[in-house]
C-alpha positions in Angstrom: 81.3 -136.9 5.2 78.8 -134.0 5.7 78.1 -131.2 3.3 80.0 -128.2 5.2 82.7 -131.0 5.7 83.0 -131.1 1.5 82.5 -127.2 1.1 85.3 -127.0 3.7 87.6 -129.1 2.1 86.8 -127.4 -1.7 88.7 -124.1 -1.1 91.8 -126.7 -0.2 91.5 -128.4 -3.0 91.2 -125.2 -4.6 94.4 -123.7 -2.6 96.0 -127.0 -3.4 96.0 -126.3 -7.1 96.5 -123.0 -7.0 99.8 -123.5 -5.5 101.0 -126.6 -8.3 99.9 -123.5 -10.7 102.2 -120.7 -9.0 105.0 -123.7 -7.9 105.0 -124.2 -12.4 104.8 -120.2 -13.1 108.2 -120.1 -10.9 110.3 -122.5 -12.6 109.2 -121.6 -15.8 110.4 -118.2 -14.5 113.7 -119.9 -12.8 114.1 -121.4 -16.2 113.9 -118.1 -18.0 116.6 -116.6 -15.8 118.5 -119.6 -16.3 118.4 -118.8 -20.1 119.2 -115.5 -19.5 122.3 -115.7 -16.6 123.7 -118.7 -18.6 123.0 -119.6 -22.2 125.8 -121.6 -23.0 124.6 -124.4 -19.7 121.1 -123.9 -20.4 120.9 -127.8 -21.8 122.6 -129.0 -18.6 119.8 -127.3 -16.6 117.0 -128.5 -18.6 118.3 -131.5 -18.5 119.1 -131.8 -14.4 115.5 -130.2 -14.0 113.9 -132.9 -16.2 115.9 -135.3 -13.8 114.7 -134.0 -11.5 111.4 -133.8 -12.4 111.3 -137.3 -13.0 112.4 -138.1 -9.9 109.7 -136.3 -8.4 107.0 -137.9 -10.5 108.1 -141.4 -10.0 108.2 -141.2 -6.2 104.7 -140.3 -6.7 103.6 -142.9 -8.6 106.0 -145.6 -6.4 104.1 -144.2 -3.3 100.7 -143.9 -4.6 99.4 -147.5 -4.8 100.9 -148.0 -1.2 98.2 -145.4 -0.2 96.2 -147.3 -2.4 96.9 -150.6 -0.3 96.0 -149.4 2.9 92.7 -147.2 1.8 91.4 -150.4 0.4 91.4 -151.8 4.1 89.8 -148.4 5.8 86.1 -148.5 6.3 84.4 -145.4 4.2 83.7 -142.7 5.9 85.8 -143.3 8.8 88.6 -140.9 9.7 91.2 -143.2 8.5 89.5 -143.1 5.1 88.9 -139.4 4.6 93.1 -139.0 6.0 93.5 -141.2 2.8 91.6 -139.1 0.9 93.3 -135.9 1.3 96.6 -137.6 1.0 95.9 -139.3 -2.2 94.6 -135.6 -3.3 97.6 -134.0 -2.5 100.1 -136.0 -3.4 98.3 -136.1 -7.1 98.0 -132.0 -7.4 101.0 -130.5 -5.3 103.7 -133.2 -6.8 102.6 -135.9 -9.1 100.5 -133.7 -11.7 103.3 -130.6 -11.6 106.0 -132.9 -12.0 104.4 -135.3 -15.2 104.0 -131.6 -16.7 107.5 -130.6 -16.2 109.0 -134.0 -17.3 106.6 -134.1 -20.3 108.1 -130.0 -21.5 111.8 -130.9 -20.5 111.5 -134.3 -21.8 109.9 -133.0 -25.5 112.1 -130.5 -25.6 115.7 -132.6 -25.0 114.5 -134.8 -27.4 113.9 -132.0 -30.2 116.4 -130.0 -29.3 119.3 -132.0 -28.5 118.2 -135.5 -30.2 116.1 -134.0 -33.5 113.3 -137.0 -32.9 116.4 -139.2 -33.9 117.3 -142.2 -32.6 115.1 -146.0 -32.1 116.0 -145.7 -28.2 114.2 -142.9 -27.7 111.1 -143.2 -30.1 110.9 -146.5 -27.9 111.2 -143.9 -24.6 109.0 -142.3 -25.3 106.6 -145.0 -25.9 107.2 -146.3 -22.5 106.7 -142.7 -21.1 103.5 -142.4 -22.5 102.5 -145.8 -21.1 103.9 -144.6 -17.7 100.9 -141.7 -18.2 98.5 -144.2 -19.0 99.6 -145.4 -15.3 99.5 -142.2 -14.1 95.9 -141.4 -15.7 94.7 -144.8 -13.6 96.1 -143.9 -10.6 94.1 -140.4 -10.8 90.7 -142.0 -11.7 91.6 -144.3 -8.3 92.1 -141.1 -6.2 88.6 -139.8 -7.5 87.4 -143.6 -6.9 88.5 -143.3 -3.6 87.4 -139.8 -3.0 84.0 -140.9 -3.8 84.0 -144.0 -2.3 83.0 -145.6 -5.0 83.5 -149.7 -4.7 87.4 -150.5 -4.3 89.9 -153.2 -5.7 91.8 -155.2 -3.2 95.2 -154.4 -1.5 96.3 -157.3 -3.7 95.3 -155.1 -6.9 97.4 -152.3 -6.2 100.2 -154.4 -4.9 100.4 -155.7 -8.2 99.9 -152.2 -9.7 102.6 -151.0 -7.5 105.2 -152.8 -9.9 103.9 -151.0 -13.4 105.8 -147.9 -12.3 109.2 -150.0 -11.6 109.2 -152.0 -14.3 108.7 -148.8 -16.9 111.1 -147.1 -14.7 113.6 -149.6 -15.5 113.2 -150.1 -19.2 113.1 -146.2 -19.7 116.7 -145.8 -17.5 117.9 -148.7 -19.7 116.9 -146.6 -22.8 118.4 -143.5 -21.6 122.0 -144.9 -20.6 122.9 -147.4 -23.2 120.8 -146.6 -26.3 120.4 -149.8 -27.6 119.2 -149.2 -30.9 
């Protein structure tokens, strides 16, 4: 890639984050009215937006290492690589990074508010959330990898790191419904 092809793609990256930033000011603002239109349901909307959230977050991190996959076969520099690129980038600002940060606020706050920091399930939750982080934290340093086209792991690497996310998925939705302990 050629320098006026990276200063070209810096005020995207730019307008790319500027828009996760004014996306998060508008549901904090959505959340305020919520608050304000109806107090008495404001848990069942912080709860359906942290659902939400969530949601949004994990099919990020499901479809990440599939971009992953097929990077790892593109020749750097080509234009299949630098599509790649700016996918990886985008998906990680506009959705994956906006929706950790709204999970992470809902999430704290449901389990201040409604659950007091009480309860082995959720101290154990929450340990498995922060591990899905630590995923989420890897899968950023890959996009920068990527973006610089640093040396890359095989397709067989990120088809393996394509179950992390699942399998946290599944213990944390085990945690949530039954509250074993």
């Amino acid at each position: 890639m050629t320098k006026p092809e990276l200063q070209r793609g810096e005020p995207a990256g730019r307008r790319s984050a500027l828009r996760a930033v004014v996306a998060l000011v508008i549901f904090v603002g959505i959340l305020l009215a919520v608050y304000l239109a109806r107090p008495d349901d404001f848990i069942l909307y912080i709860k359906a937006f942290h659902v939400i959230a969530v949601m949004s977050w994990m099919a990020g991190l499901l479809y990440m290492p599939r971009l992953f996959i097929y990077h790892s076969d593109a020749e750097p520099g080509s234009a299949q690589s630098e599509t790649f690129k700016m996918m990886e980038q985008r998906l990680l600002k506009i959705i994956m990074n906006p929706a950790m940060m709204i999970t992470w606020a809902l999430g704290l706050f449901l389990a201040w508010d409604v659950y007091e920091f009480r309860g082995g399930w959720l101290h154990a939750k929450i340990a498995l959330v922060v591990l899905l982080t630590m995923v989420h934290v890897l899968f950023s340093r890959a996009v920068r990898s990527f973006a610089a086209d640093d040396p890359r792991r095989s397709p067989r690497y990120w088809r393996l790191m394509n179950e992390l996310p699942t399998v946290l998925m599944i213990g944390i939705v085990i945690l949530v419904i039954v509250k074993p302990f």
